[in-house]
Backbone as a chain_set.jsonl record, in Angstrom:
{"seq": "XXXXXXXXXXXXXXXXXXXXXXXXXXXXXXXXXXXXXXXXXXXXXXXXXXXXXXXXXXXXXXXXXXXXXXXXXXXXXXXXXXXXXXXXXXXXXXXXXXXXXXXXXXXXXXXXXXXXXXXXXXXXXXXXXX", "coords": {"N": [[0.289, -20.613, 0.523], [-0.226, -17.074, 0.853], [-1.711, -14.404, -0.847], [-0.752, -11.214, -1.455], [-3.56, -9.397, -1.245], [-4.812, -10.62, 0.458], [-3.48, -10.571, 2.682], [-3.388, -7.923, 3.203], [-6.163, -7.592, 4.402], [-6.195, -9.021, 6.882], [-4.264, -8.848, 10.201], [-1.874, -9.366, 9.704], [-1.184, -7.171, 8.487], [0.042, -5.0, 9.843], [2.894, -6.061, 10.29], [3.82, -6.543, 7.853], [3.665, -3.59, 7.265], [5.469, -3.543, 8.945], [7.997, -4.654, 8.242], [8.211, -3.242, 5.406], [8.97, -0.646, 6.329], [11.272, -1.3, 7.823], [12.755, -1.91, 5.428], [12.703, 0.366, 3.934], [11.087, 1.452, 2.541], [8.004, 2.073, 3.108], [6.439, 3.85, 2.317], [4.895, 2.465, 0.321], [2.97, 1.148, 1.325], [1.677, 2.841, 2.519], [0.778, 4.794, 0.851], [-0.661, 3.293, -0.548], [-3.024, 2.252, 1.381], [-3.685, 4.902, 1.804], [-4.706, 5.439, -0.476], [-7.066, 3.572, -1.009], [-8.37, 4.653, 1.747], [-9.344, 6.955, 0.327], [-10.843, 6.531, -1.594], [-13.468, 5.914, -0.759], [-14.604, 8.393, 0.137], [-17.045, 10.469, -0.171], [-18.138, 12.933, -0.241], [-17.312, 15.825, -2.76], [-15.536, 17.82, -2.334], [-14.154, 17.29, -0.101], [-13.148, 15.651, -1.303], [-11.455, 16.628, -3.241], [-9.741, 17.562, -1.545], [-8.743, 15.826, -0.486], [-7.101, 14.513, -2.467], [-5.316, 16.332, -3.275], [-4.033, 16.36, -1.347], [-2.372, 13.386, -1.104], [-1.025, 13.525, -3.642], [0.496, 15.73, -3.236], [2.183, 14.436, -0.805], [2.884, 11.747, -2.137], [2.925, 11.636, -4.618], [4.377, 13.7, -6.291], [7.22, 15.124, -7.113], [10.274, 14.546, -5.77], [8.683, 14.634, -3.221], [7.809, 14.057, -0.25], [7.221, 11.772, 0.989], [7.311, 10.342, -1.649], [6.464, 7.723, -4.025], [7.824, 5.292, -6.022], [7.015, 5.395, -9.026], [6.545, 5.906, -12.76], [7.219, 8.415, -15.38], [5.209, 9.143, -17.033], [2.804, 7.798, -16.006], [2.586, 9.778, -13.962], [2.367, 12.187, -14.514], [-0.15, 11.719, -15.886], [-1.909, 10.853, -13.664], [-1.477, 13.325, -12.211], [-2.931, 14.998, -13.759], [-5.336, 13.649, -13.855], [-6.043, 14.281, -11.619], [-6.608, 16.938, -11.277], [-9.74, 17.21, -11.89], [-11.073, 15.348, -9.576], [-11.86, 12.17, -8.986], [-13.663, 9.349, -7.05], [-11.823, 7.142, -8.517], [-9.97, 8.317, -9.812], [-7.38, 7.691, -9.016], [-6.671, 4.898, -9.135], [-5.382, 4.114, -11.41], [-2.303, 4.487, -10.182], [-2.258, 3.618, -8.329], [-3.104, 0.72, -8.827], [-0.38, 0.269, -9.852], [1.577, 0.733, -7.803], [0.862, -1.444, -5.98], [1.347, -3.657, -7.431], [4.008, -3.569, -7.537], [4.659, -3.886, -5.264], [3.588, -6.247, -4.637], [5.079, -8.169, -6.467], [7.709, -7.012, -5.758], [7.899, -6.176, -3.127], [6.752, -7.772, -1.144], [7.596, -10.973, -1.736], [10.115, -11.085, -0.786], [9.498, -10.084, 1.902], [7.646, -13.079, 2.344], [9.686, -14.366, 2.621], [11.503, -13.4, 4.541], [13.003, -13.787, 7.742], [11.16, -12.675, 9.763], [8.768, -12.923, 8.827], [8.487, -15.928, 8.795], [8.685, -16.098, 11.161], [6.321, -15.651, 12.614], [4.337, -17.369, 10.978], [5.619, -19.874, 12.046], [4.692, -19.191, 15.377], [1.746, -18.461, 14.325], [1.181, -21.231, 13.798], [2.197, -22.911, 16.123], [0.355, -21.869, 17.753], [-2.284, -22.807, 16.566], [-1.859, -25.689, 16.587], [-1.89, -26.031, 19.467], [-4.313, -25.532, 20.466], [-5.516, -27.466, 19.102], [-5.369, -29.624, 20.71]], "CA": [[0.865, -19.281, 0.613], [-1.614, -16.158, 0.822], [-1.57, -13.659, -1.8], [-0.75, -10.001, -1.108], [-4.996, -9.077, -0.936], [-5.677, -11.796, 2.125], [-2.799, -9.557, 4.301], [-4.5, -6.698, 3.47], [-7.595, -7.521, 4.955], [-5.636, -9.293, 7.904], [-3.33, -8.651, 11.15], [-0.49, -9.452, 8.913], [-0.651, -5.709, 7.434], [1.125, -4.646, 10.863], [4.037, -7.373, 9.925], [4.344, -6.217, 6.384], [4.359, -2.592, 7.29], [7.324, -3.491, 9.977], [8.966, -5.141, 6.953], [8.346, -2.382, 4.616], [9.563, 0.017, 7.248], [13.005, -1.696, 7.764], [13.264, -1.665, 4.39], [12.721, 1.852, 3.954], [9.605, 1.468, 1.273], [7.338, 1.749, 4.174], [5.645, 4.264, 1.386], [3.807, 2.336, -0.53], [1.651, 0.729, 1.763], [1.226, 3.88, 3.182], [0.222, 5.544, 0.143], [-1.953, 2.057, -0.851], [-3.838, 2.614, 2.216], [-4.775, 6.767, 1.743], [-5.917, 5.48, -1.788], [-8.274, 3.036, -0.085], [-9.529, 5.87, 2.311], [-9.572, 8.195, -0.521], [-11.709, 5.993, -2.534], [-14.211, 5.978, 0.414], [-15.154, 9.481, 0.31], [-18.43, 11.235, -0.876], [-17.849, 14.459, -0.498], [-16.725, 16.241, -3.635], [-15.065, 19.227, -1.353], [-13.074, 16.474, 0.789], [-12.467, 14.674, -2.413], [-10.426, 17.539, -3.701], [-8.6, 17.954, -0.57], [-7.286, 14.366, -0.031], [-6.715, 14.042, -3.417], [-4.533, 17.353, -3.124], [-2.376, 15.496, 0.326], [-1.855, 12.185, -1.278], [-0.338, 14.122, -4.623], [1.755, 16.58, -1.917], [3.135, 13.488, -0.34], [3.177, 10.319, -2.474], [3.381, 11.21, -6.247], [4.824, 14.82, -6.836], [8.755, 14.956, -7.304], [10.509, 15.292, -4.313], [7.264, 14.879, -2.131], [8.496, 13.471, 1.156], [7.078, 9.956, 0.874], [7.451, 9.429, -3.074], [6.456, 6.513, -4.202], [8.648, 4.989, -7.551], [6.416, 5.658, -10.176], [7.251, 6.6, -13.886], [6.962, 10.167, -15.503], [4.025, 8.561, -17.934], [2.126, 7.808, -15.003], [2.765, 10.561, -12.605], [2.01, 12.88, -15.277], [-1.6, 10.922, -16.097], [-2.028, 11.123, -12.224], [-1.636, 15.04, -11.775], [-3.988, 15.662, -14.838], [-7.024, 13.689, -13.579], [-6.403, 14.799, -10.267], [-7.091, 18.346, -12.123], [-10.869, 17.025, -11.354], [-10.223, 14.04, -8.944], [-13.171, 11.552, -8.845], [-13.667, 8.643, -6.122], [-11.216, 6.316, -9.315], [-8.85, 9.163, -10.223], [-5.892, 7.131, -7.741], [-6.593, 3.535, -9.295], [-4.409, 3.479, -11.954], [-1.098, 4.531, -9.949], [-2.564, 2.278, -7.285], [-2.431, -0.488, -9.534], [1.31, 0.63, -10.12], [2.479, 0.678, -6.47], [-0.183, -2.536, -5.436], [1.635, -5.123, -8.678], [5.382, -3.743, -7.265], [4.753, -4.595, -3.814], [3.01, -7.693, -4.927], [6.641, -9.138, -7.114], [9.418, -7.169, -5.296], [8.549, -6.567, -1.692], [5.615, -9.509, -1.053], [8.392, -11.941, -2.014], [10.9, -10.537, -0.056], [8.119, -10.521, 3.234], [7.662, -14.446, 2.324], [11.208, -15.034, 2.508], [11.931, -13.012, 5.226], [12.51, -14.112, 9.042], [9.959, -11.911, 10.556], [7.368, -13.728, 8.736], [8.553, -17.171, 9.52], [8.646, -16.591, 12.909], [4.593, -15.215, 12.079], [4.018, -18.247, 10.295], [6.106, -20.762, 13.535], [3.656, -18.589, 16.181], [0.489, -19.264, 14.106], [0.881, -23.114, 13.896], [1.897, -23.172, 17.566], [-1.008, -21.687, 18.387], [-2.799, -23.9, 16.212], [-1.213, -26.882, 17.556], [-2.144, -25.996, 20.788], [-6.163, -25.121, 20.227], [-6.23, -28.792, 18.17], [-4.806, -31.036, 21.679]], "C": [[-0.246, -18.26, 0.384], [-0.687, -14.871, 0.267], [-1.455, -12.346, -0.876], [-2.238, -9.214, -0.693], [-5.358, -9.711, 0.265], [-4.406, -10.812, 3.359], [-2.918, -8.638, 4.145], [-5.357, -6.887, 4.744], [-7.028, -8.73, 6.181], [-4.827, -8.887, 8.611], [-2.006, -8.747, 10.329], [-0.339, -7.965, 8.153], [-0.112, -5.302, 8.651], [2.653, -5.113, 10.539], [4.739, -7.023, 8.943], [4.526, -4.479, 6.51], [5.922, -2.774, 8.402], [8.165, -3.737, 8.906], [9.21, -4.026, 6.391], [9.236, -1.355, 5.283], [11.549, -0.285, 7.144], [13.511, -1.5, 6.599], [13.556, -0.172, 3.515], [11.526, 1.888, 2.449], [8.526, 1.493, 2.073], [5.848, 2.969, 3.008], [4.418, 3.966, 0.457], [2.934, 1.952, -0.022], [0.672, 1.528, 2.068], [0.108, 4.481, 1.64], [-1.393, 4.457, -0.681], [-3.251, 2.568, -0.171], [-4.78, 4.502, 1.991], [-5.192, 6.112, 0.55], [-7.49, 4.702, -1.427], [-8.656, 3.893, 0.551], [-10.026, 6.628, 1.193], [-10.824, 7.754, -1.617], [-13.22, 5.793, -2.094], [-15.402, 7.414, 0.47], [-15.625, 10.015, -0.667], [-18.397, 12.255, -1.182], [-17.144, 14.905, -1.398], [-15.763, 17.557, -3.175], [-13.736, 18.175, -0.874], [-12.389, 15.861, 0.081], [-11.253, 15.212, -2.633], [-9.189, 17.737, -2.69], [-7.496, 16.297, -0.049], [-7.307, 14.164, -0.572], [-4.99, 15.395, -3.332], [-3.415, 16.437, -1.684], [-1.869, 14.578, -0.615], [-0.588, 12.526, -2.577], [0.863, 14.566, -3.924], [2.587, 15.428, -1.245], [3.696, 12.458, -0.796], [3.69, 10.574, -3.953], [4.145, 12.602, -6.536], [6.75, 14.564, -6.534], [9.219, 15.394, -6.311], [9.368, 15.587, -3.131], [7.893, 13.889, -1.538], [8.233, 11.843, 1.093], [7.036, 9.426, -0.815], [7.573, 8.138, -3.669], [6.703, 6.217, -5.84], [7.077, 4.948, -8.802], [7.156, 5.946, -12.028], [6.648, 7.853, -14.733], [5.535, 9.91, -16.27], [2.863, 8.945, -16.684], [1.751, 8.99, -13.757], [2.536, 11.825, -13.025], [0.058, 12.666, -15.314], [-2.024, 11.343, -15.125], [-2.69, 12.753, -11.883], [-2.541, 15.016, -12.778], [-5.386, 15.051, -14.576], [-7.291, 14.054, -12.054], [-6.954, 16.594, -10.089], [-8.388, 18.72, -11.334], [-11.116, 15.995, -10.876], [-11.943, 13.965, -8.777], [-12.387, 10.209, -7.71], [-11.965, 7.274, -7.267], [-10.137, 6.991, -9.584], [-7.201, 8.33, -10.156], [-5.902, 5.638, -8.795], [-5.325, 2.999, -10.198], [-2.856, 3.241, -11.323], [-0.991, 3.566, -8.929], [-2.248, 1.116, -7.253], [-1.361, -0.895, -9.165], [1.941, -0.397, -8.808], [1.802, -0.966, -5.79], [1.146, -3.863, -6.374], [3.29, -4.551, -7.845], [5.272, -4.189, -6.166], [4.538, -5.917, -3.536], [4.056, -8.686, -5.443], [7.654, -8.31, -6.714], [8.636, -7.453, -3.315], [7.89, -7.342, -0.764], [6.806, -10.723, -0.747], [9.521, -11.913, -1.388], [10.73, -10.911, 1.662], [8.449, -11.808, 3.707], [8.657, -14.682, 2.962], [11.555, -14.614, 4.214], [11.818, -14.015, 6.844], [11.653, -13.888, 9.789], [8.984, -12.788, 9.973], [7.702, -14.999, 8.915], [8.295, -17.378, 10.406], [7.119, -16.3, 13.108], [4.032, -16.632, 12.063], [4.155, -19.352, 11.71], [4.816, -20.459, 14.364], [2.689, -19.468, 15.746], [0.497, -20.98, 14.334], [1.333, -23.705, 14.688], [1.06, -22.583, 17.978], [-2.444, -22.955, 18.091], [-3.115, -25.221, 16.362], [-1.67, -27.074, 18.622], [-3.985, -25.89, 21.244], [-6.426, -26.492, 19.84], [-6.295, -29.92, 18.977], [-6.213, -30.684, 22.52]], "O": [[-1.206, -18.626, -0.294], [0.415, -14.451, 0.621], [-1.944, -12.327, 0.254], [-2.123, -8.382, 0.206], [-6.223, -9.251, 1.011], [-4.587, -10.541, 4.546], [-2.511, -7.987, 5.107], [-5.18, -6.378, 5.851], [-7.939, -9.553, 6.259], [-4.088, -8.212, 7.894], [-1.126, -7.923, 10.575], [0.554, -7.731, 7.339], [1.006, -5.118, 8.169], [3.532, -4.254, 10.609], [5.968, -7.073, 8.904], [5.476, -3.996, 5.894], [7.011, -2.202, 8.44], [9.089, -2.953, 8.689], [10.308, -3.528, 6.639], [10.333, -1.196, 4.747], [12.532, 0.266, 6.651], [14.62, -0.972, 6.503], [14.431, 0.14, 2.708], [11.628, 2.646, 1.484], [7.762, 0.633, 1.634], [4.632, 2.787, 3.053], [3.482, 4.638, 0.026], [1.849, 2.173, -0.558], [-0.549, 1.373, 2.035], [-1.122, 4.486, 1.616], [-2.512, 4.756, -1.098], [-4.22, 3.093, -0.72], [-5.926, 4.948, 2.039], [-6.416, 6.225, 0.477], [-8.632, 5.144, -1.553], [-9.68, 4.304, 0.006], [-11.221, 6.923, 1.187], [-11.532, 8.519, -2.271], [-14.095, 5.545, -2.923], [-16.601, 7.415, 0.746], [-15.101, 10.157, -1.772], [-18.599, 12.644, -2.332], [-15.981, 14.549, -1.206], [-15.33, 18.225, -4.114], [-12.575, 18.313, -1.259], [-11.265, 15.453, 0.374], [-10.181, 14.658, -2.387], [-8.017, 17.992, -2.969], [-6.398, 15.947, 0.385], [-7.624, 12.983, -0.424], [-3.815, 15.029, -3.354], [-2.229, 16.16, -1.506], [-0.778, 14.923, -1.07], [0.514, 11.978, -2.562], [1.963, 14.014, -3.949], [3.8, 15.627, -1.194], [4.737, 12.017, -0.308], [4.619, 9.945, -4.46], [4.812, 12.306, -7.528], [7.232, 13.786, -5.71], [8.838, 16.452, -5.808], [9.285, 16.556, -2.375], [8.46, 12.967, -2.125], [9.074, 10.946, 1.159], [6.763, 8.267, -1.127], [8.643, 7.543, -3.8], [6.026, 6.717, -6.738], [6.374, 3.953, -8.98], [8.357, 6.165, -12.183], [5.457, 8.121, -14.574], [4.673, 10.72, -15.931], [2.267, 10.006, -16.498], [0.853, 8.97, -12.915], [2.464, 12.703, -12.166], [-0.759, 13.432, -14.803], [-2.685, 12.366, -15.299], [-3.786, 13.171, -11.508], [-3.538, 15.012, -12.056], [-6.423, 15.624, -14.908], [-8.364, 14.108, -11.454], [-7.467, 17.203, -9.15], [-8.554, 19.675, -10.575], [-11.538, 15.247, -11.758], [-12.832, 14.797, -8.593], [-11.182, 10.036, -7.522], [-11.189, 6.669, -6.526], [-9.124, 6.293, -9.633], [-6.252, 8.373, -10.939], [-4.77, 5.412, -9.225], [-4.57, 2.046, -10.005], [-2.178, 2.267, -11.648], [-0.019, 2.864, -8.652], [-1.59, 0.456, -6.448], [-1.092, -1.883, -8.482], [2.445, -1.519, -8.746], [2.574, -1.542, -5.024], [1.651, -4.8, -5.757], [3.837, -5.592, -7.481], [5.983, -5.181, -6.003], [5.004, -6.613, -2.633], [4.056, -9.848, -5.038], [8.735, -8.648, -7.197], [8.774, -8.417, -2.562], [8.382, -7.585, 0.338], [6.874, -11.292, 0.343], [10.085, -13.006, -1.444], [11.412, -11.62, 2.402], [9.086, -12.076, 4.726], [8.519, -15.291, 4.023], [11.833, -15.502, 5.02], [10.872, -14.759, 7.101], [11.245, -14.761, 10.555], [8.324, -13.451, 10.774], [6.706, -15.436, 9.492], [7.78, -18.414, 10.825], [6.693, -16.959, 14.056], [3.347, -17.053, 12.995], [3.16, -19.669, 12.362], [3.866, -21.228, 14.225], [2.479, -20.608, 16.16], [-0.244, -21.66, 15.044], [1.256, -24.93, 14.606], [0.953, -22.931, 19.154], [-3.176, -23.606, 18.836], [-4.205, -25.788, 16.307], [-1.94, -28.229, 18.951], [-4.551, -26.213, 22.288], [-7.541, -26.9, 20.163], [-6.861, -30.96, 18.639], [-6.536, -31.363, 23.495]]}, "num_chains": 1, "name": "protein.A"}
């Protein structure tokens, strides 16, 4: 079975956002992903400004894509985003990374869409090995 980090960094993050999607949590990956870009960038100017979106959309109350957080955290969040450094995001990152990882990972697994993923691959497999 492959951990939530190996479908990151594979074709299977298409799969798992369709999942997420249907499910209507299509958020967190989303917001996973801008922290990964966001963590990317040099610029202390640009820093400020896609630290300022990801806040506006993912963690502020009633921000359109809100991702479940708790007031502890989302509090912590806004105050080092005050003076947002390339790490500022990690901790809530964490957050949203470990729920996706034991509710909607496990969920994924289970699901039909990835079976039929899983079927595909090892008829392809099958077929490359004759």
């Amino acid at each position: 079975m492959y951990d939530l980090f190996y479908l990151f960094c594979t074709d299977g993050l298409a799969a798992f956002r369709t999942f997420l999607k249907s499910e209507f949590s299509d958020e967190n990956i989303e917001f996973w992903m801008a922290c990964e870009d966001y963590k990317k960038i040099k610029s202390s100017t640009k820093l400020v400004s896609k630290a300022n979106k990801i806040f506006k959309e993912f963690i502020e109350v009633q921000s359109p894509r809100e991702v479940n957080i708790d007031h502890r955290t989302r509090e912590k969040t806004k105050q080092s985003l005050s003076d947002p450094t390339p790490t500022s995001l990690n901790e809530v990152q964490g957050k949203i990374y470990s729920l996706m990882e034991k509710d909607s990972y496990p969920r994924f697994i289970r699901s039909k869409m990835y079976q039929e993923i899983v079927n595909r691959a090892h008829a392809q497999g099958q077929r490359r090995s004759v």
